[in-house]
N, CA, C and O atoms as CSV, one atom per row, in Angstrom:
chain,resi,resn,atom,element,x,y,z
A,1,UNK,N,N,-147.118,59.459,79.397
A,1,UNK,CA,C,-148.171,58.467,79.503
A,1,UNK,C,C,-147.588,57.126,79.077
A,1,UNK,O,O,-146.586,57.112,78.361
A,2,UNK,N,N,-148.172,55.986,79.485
A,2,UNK,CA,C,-147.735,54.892,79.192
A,2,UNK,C,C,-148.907,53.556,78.681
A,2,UNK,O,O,-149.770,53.384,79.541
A,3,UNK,N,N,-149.002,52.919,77.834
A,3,UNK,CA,C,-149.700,52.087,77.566
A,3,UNK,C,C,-150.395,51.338,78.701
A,3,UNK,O,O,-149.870,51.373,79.813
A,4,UNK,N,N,-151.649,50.593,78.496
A,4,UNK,CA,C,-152.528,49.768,79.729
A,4,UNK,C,C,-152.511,48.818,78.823
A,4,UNK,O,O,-152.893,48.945,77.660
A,5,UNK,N,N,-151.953,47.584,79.457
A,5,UNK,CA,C,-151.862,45.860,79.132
A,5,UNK,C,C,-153.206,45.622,80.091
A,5,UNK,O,O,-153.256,45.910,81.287
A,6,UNK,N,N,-154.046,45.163,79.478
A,6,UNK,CA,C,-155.486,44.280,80.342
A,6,UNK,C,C,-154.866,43.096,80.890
A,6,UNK,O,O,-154.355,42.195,80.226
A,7,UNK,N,N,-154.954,43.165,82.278
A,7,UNK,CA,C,-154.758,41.606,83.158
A,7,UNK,C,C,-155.852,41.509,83.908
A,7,UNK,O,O,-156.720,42.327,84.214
A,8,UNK,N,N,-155.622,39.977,84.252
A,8,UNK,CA,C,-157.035,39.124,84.386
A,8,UNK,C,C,-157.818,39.589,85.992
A,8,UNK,O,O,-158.872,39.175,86.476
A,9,UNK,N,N,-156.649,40.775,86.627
A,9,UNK,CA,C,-156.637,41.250,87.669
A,9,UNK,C,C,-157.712,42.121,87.967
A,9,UNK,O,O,-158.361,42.209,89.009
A,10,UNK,N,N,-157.852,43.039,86.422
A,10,UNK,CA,C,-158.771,43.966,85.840
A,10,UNK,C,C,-160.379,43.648,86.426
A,10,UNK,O,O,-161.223,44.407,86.902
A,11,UNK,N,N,-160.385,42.138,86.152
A,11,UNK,CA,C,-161.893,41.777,86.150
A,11,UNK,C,C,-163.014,41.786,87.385
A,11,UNK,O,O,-162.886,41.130,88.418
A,12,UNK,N,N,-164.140,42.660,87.073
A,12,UNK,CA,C,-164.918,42.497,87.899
A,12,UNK,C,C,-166.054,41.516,87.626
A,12,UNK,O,O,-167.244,41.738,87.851
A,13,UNK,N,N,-165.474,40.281,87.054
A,13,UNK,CA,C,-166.380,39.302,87.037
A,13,UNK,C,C,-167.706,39.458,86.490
A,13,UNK,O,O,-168.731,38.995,86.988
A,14,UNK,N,N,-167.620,40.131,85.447
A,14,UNK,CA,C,-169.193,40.214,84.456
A,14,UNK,C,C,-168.501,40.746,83.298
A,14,UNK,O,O,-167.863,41.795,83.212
A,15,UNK,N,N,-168.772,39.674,82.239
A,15,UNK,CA,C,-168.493,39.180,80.963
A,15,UNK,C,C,-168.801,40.590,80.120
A,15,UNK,O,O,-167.826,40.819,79.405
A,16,UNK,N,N,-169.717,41.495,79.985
A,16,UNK,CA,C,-169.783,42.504,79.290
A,16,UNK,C,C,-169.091,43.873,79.928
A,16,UNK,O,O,-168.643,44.808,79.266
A,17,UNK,N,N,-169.113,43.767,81.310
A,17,UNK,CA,C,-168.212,45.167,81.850
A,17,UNK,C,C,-167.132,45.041,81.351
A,17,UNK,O,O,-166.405,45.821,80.736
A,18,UNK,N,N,-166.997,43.457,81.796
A,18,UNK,CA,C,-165.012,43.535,81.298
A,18,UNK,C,C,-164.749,43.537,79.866
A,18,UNK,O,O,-163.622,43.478,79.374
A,19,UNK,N,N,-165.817,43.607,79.238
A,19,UNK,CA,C,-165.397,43.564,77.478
A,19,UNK,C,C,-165.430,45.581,77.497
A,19,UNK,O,O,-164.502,46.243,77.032
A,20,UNK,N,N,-166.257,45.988,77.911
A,20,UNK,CA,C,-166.227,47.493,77.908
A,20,UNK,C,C,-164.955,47.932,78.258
A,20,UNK,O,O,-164.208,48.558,77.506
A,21,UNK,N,N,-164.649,47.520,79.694
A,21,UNK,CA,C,-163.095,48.093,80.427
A,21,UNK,C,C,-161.937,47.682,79.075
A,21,UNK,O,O,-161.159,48.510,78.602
A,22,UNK,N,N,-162.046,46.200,78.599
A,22,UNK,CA,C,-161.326,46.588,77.777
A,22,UNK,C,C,-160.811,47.302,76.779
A,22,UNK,O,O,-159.650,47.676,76.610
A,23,UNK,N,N,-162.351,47.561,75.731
A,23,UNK,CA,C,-162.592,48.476,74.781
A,23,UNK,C,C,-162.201,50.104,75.268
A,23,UNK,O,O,-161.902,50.962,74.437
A,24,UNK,N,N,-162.250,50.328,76.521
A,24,UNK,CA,C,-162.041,51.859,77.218
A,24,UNK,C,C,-160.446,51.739,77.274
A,24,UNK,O,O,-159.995,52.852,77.005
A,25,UNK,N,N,-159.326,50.745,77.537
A,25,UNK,CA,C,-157.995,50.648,77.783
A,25,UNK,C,C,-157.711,50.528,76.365
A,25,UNK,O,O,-156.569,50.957,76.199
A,26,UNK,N,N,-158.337,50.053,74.994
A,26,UNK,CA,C,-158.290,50.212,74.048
A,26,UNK,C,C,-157.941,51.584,73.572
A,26,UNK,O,O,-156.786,51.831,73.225
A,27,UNK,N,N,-158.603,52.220,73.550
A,27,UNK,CA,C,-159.012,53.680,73.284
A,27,UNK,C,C,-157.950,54.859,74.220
A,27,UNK,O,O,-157.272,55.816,73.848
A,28,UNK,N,N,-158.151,54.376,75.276
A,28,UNK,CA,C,-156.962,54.921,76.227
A,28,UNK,C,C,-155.505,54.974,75.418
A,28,UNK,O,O,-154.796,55.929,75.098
A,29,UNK,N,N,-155.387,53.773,75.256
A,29,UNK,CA,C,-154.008,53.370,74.269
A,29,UNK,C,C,-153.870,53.879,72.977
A,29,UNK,O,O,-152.731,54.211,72.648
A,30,UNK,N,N,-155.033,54.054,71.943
A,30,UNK,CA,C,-154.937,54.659,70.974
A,30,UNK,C,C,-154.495,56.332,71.108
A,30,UNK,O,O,-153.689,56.847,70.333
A,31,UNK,N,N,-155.182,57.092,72.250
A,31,UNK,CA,C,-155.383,58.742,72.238
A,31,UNK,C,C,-153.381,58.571,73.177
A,31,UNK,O,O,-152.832,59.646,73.419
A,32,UNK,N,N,-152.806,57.590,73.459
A,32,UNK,CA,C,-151.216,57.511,74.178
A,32,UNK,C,C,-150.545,57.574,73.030
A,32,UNK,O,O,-149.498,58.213,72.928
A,33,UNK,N,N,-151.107,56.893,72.022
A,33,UNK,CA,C,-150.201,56.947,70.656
A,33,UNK,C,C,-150.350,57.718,69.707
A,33,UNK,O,O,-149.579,57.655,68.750
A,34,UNK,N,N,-151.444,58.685,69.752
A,34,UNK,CA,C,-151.592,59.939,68.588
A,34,UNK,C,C,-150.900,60.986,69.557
A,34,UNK,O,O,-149.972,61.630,69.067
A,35,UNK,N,N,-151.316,61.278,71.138
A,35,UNK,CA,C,-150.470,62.373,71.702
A,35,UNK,C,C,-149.346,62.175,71.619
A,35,UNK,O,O,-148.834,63.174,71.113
A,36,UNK,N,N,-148.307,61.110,71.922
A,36,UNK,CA,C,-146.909,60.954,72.150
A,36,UNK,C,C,-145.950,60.803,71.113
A,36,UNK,O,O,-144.770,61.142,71.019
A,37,UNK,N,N,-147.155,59.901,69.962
A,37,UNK,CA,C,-146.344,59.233,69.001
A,37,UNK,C,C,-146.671,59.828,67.709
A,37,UNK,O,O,-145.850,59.874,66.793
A,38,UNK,N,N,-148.130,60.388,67.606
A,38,UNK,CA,C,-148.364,61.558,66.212
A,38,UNK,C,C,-147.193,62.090,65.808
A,38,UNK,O,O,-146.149,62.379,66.393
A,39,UNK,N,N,-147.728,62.194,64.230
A,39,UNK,CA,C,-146.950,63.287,63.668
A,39,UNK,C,C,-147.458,64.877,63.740
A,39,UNK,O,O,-146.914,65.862,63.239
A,40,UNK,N,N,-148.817,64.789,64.616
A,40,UNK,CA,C,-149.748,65.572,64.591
A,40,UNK,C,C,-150.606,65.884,65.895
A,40,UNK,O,O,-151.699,66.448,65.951
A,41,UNK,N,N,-149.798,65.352,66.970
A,41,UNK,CA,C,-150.735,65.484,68.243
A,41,UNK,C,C,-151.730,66.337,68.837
A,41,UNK,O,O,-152.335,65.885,69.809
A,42,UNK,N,N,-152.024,67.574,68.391
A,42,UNK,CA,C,-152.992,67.907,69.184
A,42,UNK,C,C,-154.490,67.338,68.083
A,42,UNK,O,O,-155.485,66.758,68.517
A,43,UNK,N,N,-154.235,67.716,66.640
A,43,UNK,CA,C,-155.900,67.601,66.442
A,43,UNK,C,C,-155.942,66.213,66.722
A,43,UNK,O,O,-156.980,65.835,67.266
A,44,UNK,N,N,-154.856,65.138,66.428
A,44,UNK,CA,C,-155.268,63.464,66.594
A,44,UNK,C,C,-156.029,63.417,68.095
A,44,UNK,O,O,-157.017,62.964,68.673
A,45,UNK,N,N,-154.974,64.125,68.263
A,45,UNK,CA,C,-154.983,63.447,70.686
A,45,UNK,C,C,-156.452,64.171,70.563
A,45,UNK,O,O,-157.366,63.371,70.764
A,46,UNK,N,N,-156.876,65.515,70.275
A,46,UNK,CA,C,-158.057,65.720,70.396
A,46,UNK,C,C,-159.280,64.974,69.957
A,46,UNK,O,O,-160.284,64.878,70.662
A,47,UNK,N,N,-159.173,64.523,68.935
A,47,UNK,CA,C,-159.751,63.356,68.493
A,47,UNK,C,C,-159.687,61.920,69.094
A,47,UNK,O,O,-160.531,61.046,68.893
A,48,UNK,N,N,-158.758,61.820,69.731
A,48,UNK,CA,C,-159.153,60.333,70.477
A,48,UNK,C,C,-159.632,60.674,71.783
A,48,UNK,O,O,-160.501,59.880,72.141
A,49,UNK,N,N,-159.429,61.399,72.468
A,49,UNK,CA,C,-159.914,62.369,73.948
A,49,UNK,C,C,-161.367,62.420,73.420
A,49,UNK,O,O,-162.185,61.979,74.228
A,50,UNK,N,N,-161.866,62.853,72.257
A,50,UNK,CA,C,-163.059,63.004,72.355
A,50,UNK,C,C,-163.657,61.630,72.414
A,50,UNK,O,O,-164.459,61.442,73.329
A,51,UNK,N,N,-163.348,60.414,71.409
A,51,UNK,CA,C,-163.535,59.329,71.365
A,51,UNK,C,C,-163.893,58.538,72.884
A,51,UNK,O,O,-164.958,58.114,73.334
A,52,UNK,N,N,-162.536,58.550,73.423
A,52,UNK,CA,C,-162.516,58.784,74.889
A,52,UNK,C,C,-163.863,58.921,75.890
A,52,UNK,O,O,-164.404,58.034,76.551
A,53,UNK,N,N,-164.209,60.322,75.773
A,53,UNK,CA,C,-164.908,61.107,76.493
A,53,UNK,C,C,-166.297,60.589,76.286
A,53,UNK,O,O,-166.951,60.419,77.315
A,54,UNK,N,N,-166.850,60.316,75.172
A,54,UNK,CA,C,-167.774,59.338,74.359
A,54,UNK,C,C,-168.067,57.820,75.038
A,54,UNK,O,O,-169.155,57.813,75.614
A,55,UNK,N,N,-167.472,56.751,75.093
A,55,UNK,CA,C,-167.078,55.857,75.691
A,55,UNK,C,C,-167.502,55.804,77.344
A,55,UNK,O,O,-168.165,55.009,78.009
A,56,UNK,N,N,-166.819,56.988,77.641
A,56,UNK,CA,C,-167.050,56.633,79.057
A,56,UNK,C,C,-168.329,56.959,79.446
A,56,UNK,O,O,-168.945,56.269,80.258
A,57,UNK,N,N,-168.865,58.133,78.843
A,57,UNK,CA,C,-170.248,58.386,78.837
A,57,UNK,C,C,-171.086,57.114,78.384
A,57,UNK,O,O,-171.815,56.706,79.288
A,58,UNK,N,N,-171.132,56.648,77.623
A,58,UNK,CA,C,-172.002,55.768,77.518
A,58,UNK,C,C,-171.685,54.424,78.511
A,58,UNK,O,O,-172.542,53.635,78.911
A,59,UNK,N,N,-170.378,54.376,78.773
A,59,UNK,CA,C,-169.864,52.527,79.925
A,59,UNK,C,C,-170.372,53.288,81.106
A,59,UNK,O,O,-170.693,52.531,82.022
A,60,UNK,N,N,-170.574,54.809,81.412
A,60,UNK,CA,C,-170.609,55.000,82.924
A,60,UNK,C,C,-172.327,55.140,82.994
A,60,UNK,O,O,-172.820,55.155,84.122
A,61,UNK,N,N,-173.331,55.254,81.685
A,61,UNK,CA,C,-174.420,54.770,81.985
A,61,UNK,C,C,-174.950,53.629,81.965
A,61,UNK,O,O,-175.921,53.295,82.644
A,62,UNK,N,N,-174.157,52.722,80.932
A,62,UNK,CA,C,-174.225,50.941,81.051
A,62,UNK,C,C,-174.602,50.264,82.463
A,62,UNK,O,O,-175.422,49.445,82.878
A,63,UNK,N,N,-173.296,51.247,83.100
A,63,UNK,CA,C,-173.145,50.350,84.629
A,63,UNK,C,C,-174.299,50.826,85.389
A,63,UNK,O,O,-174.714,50.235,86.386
A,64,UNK,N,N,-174.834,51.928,84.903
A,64,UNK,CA,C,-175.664,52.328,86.040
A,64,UNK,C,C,-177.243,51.430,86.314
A,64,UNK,O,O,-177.971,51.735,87.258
């Protein structure tokens, strides 16, 4: 896996989606660095996956 840098490319032009997308590439990036980079990867990575999983549930009813 590899880290997500937010570019301005990202944007779908509404000021709170794109603060979400970011906060979700946030989080994305955190659960890249407990799986790859832990001293402890599965309960961390499981723990940010859930974090994760959380997130999108709530941005994928935001949008709706």
């Amino acid at each position: 896996m590899s880290q997500i840098i937010w570019d301005d490319s990202f944007s779908v032009n509404n000021a709170e989606i794109d603060i979400q997308h970011k906060k979700w590439i946030e989080i994305y990036n955190n659960m890249d660095m407990k799986i790859c980079v832990g001293s402890s990867p599965l309960p961390d990575g499981l723990e940010a996956l859930k974090a994760m999983e959380d997130y999108t549930r709530y941005h994928f009813s935001f949008e709706e």
